[in-house]
Each structure stands twice: as structure tokens, then as C-alpha cells.
Backbone as a printed PyTorch tensor [residue, N CA C, xyz], in Angstrom:
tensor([[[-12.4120,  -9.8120, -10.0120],
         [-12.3990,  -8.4430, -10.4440],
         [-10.9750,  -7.8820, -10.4720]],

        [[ -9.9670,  -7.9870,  -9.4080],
         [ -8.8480,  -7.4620,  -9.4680],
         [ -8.1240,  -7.9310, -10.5040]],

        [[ -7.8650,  -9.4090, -11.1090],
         [ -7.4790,  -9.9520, -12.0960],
         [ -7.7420,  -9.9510, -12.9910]],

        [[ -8.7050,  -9.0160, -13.5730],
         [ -9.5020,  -8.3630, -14.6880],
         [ -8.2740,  -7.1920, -14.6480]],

        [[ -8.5710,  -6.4700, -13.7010],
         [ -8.1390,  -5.1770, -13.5080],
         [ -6.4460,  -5.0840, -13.6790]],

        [[ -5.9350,  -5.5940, -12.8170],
         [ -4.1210,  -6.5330, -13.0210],
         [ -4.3630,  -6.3720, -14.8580]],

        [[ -4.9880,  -7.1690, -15.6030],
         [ -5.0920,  -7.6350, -16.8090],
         [ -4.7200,  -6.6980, -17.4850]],

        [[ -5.6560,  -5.7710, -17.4090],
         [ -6.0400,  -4.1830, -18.1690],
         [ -5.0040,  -3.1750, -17.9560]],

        [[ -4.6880,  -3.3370, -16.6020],
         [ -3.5560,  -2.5300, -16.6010],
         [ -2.5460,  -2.8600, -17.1980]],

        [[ -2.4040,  -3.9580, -17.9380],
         [ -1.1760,  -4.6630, -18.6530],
         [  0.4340,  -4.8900, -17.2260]],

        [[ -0.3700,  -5.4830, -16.2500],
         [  0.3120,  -6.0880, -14.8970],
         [  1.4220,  -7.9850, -16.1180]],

        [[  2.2320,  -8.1020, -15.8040],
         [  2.3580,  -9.3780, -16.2490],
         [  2.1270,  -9.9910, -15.6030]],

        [[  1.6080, -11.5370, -16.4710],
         [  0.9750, -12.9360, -15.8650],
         [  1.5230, -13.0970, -15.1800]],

        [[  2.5820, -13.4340, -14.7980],
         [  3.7050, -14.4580, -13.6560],
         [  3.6510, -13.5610, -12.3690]],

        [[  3.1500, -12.1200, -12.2640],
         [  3.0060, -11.7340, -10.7920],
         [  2.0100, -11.7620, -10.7180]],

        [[  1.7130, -12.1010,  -9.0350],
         [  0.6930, -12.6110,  -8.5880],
         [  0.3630, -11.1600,  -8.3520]],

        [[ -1.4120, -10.6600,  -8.4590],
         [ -1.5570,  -9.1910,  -7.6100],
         [ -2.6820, -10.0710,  -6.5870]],

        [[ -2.5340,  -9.9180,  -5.7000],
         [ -4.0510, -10.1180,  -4.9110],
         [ -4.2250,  -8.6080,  -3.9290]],

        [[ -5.3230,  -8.3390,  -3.7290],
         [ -5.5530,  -7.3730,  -2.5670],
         [ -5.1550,  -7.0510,  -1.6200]],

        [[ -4.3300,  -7.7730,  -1.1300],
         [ -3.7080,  -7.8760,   0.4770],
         [ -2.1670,  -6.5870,  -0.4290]],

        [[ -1.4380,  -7.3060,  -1.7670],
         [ -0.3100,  -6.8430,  -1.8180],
         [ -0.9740,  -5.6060,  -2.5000]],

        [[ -2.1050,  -5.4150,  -3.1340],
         [ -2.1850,  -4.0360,  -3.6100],
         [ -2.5700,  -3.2720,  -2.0780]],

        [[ -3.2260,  -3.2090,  -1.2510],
         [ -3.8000,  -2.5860,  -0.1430],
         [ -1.9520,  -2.2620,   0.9170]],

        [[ -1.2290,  -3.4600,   0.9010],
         [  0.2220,  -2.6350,   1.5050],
         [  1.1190,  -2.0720,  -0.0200]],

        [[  0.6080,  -1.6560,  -1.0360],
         [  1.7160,  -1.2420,  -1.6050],
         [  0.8470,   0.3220,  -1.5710]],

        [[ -0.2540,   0.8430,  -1.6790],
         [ -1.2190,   1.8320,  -1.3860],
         [ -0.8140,   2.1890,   0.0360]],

        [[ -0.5270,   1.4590,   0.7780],
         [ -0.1180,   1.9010,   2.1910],
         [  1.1540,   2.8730,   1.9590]],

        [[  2.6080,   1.9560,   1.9200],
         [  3.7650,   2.4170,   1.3620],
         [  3.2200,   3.6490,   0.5220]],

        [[  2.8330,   3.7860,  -0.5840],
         [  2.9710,   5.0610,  -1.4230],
         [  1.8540,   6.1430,  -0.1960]],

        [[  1.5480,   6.1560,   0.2300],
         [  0.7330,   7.1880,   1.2710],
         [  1.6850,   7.4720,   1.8080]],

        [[  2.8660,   6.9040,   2.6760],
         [  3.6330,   6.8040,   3.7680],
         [  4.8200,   7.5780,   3.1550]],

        [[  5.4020,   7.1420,   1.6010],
         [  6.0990,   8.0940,   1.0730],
         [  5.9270,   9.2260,   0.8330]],

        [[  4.0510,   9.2440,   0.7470],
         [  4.2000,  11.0920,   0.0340],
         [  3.7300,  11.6700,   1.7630]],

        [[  4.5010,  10.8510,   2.3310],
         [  4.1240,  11.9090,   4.0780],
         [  2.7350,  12.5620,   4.3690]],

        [[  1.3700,  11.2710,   3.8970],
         [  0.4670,  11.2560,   4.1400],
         [ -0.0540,  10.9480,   5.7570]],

        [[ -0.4930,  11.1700,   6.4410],
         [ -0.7670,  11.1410,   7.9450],
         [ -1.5570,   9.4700,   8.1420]],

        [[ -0.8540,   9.2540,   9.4000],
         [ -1.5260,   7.9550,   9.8940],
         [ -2.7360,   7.7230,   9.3580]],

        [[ -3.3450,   8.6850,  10.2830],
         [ -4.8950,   8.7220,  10.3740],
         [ -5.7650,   8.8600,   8.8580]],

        [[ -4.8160,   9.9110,   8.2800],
         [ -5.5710,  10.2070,   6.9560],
         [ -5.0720,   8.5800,   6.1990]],

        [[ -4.3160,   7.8940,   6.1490],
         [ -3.8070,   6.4410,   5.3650],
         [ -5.3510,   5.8410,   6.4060]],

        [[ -5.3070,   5.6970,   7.2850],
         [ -6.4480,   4.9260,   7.7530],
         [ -7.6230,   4.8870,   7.3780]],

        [[ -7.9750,   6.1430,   7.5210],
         [ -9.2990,   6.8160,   6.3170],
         [ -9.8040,   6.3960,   5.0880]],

        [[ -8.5410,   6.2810,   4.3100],
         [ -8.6500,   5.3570,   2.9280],
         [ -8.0880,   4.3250,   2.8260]],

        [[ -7.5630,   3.3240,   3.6990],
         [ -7.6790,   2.3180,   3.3470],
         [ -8.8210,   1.2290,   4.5900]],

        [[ -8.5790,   1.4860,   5.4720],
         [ -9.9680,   1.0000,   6.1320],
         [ -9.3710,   0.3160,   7.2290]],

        [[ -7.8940,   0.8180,   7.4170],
         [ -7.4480,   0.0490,   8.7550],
         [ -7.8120,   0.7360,   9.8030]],

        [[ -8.1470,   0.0990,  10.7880],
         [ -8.9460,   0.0920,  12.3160],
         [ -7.7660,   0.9700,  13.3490]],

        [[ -6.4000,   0.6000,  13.1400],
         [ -5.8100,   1.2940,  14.0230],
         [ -4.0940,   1.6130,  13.1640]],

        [[ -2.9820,   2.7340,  14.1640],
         [ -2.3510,   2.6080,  13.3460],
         [ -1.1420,   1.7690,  13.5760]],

        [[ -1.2930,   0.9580,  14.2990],
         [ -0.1650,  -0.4860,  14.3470],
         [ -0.4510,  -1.4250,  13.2440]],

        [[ -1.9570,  -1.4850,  12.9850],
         [ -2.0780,  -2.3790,  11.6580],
         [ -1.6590,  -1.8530,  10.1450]],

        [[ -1.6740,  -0.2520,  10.2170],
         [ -0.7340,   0.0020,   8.6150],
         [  0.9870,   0.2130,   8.9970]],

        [[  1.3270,   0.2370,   9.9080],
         [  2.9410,   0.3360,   9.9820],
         [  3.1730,  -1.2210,   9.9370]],

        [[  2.3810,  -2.4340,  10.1080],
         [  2.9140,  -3.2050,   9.7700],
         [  3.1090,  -3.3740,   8.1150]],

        [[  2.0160,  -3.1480,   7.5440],
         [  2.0520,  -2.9240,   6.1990],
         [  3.1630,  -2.4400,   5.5010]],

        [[  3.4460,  -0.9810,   5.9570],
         [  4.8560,  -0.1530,   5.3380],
         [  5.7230,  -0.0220,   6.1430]],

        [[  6.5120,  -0.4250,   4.5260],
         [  8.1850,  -0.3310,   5.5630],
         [  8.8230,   1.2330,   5.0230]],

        [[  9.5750,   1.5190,   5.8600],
         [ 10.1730,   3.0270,   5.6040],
         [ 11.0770,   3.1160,   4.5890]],

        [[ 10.9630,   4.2870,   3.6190],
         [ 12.3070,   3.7750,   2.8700],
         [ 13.6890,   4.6910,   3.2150]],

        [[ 14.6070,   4.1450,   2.6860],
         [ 16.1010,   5.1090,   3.0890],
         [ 15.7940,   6.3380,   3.4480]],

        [[ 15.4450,   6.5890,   2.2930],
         [ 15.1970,   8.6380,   2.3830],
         [ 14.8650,   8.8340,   3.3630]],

        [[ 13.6440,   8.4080,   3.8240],
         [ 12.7680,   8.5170,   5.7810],
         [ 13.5780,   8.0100,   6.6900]],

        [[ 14.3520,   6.8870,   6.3090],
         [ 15.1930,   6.6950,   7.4860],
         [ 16.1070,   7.9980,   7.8820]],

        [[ 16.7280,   8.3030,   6.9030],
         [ 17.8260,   8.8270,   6.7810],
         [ 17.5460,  10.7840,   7.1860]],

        [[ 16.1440,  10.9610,   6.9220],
         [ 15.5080,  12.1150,   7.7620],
         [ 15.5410,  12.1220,   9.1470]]])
């Protein structure tokens, strides 16, 4: 199904999408728009919040806040 979906979205062949990298790149964009732990947990279905900070990494801008 996702490789349908990759398809449609006009994703190119040579990157790989699987679920794992769409579910931490959905992490990251939550984390940028200074979405809350808990609320990122909510929608994506992680159990605690050590398991989505492994997911996202911070970018400059947040560091640099």
C-alpha cells in the first residue's frame, strides 16, 4: 500500500519510502512546528516519549533557541 502511495505521490523510484522512514519524518515535522510530546504521541502511536526523540533530531533553529 505505501508503494502505491510513494507512486502517486510521484516519490522517485530509487528512494526507498518504507514506514519506519515516513513515521520519523512525521515525527521531525511535528517537532518543528513545536507540536507537544504527548500530542506527537497521540498521532503517531508511540508508547512513550524517549521512543519519538529517538526518532527526531532537532534542527539548528531549535538548537540555537
Amino acid at each position: 500500500m505505501l508503494k502505491a502511495m510513494a507512486k502517486d505521490a510521484g516519490f522517485l523510484k530509487h528512494k526507498r519510502i518504507t514506514n519506519h522512514s515516513v513515521r520519523k519524518l512525521l515525527v521531525q515535522k511535528l517537532r518543528n512546528a513545536n507540536i507537544l510530546p504527548t500530542e506527537t504521541m497521540a498521532i503517531t502511536g508511540h508508547k512513550n516519549v524517549q521512543s519519538i526523540t529517538n526518532y527526531s533530531n532537532i534542527s539548528v533553529e531549535q538548537q540555537q533557541k
